[in-house]
C-alpha positions in Angstrom: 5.4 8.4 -4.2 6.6 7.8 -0.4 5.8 10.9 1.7 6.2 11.5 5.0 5.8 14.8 6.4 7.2 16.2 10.3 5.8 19.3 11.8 8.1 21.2 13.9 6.6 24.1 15.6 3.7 24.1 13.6 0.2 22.6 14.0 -0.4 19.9 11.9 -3.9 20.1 9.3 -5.1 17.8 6.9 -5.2 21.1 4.5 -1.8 21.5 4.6 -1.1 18.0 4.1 -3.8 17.7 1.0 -2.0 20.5 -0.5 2.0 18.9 -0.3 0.5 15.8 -1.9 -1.0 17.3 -4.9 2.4 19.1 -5.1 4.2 16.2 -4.9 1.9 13.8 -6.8 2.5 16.2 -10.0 6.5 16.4 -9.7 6.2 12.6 -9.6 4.2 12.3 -12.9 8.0 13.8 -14.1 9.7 11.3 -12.2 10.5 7.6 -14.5 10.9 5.6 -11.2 9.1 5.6 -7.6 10.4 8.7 -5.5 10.5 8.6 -1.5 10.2 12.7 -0.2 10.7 13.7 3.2 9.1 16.6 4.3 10.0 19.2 7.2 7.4 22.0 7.9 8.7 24.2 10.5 7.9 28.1 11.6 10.8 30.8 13.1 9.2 34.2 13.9 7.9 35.5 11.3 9.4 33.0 8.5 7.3 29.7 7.5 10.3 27.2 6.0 9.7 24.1 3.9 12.4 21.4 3.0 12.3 18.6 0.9 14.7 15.4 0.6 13.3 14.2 -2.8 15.1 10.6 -3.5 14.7 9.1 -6.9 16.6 6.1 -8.6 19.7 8.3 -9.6 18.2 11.7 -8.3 18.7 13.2 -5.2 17.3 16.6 -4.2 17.2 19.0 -1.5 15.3 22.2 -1.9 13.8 24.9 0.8 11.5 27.1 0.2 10.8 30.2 2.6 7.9 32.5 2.6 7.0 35.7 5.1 4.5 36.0 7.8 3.5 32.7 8.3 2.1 31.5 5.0 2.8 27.7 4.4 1.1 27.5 1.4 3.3 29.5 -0.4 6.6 28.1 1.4 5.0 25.0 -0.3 4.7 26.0 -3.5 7.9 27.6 -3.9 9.7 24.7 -2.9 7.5 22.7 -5.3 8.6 24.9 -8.0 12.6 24.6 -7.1 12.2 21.1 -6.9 10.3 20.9 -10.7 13.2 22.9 -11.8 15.9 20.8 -10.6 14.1 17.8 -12.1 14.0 19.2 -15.5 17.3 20.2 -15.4 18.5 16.5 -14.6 15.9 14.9 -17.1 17.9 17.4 -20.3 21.5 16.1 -19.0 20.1 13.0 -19.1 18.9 13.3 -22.3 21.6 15.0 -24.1 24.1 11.9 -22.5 22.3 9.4 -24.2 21.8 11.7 -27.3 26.1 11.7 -27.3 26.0 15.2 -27.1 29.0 15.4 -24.6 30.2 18.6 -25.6 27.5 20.5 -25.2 27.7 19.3 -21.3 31.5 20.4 -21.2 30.4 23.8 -23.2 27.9 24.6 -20.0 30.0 23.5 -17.1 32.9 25.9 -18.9 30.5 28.3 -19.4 29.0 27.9 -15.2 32.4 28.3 -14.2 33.7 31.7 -16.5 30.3 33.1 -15.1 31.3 32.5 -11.3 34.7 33.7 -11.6 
């Protein structure tokens, strides 16, 4: 996997870059094909924000994760786990198109849109 990282407002460490990799390196064990990810580390007041741009063959994904007074690591990781959740999601569509299980698809989007309402 391809990943840059920016730093805005926030000192850069080798730590904190260690630990995005190993984040990343796992969610691209799920991926079939070679992923690029942008990532944005940035600080307001009291908030620590992290966005990823995941990019994939077919898959594009943007996910933040927030976390309070100032604690990256965990910004990190629950980005990480938004991001492994969104995968999964788009890996069962995938598999229930090729299955020919179309109607279980229409069934959910019917059922995503009665729940909105």
């Amino acid at each position: 996997m391809n990943i840059s990282i920016t730093f805005k407002n926030v000192p850069s460490s080798d730590a904190v870059k260690s630990h995005i990799e190993k984040k990343l390196n796992k969610l691209d064990k799920m991926l079939e094909y070679p992923a690029e990810a942008q990532v944005v580390l940035s600080e307001e007041k009291l908030h620590s924000i992290a966005d990823i741009n995941l990019t994939c063959n077919k898959l594009k994904i943007h996910a933040r994760g927030e976390a309070e007074e100032n604690n990256m690591y965990s910004a990190i990781d629950s980005v990480a786990e938004k991001i492994k959740t969104q995968i999964t999601k788009f890996k069962e569509k995938q598999k229930r198109h090729l299955a020919g299980d179309k109607q279980s698809i229409k069934d959910e989007v019917l059922a995503d849109l009665v729940d909105s309402e």
